[in-house]
C-alpha positions in Angstrom: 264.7 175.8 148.1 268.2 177.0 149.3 270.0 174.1 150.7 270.4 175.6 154.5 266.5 176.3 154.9 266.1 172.7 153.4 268.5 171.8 156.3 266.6 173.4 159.0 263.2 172.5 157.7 263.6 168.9 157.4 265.1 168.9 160.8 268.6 167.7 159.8 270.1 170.2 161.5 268.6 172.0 164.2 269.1 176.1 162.8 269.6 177.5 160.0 272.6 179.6 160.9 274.1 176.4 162.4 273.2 175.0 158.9 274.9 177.9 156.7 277.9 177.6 158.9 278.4 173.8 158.3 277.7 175.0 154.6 280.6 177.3 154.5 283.1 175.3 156.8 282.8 172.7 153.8 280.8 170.2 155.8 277.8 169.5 154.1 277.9 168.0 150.3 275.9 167.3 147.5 275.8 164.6 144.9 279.8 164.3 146.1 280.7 168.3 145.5 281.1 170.6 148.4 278.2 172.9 148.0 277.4 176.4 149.3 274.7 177.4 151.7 272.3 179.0 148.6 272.6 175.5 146.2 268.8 174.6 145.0 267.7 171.7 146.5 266.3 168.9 144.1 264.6 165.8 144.7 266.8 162.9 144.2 269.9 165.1 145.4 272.1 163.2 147.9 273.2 165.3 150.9 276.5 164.6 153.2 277.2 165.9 156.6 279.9 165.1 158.6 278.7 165.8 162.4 282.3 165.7 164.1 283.1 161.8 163.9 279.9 160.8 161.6 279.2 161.6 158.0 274.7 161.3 157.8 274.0 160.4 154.1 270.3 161.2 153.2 268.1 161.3 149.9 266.1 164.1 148.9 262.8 162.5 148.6 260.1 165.8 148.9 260.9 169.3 148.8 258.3 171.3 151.2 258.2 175.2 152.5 256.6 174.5 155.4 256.4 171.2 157.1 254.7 169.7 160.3 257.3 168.1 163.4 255.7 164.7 163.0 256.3 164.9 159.0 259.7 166.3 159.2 261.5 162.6 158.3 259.2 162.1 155.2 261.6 164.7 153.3 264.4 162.3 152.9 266.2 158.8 153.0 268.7 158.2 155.4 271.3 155.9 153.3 273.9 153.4 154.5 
């Protein structure tokens, strides 16, 4: 799954356009590189986003199309 839809589907960010723009602005990495809004998503990756001040650091845990509101947080790991 591209990396913005995984975004936007596990509800880490709110949109997906919002999500390809963080993308391309260099905000969002994986496993340490900078990656682009169409990188495949694996399970075990580890996503940063820096949100203004914060950087989030969350494990890929499940990799879903489609996903419930309620079961949204089951798709990763926040990390420390």
């Amino acid at each position: 799954m591209r990396l913005d839809k995984y975004l936007k589907v596990s509800r880490l960010i709110k949109r997906r356009t919002v999500a390809n723009e963080a993308c391309d602005a260099g905000r969002v990495s994986v496993n340490g590189k900078p990656a682009r809004a169409s990188y495949d998503v694996k399970v075990g990756d580890v996503l940063e986003i820096a949100l203004g001040e914060r950087v989030l650091r969350a494990r890929v845990t499940d990799v879903a199309e489609v996903v419930r509101k309620e079961s949204a947080g089951t798709l990763y790991e926040i990390l420390p």
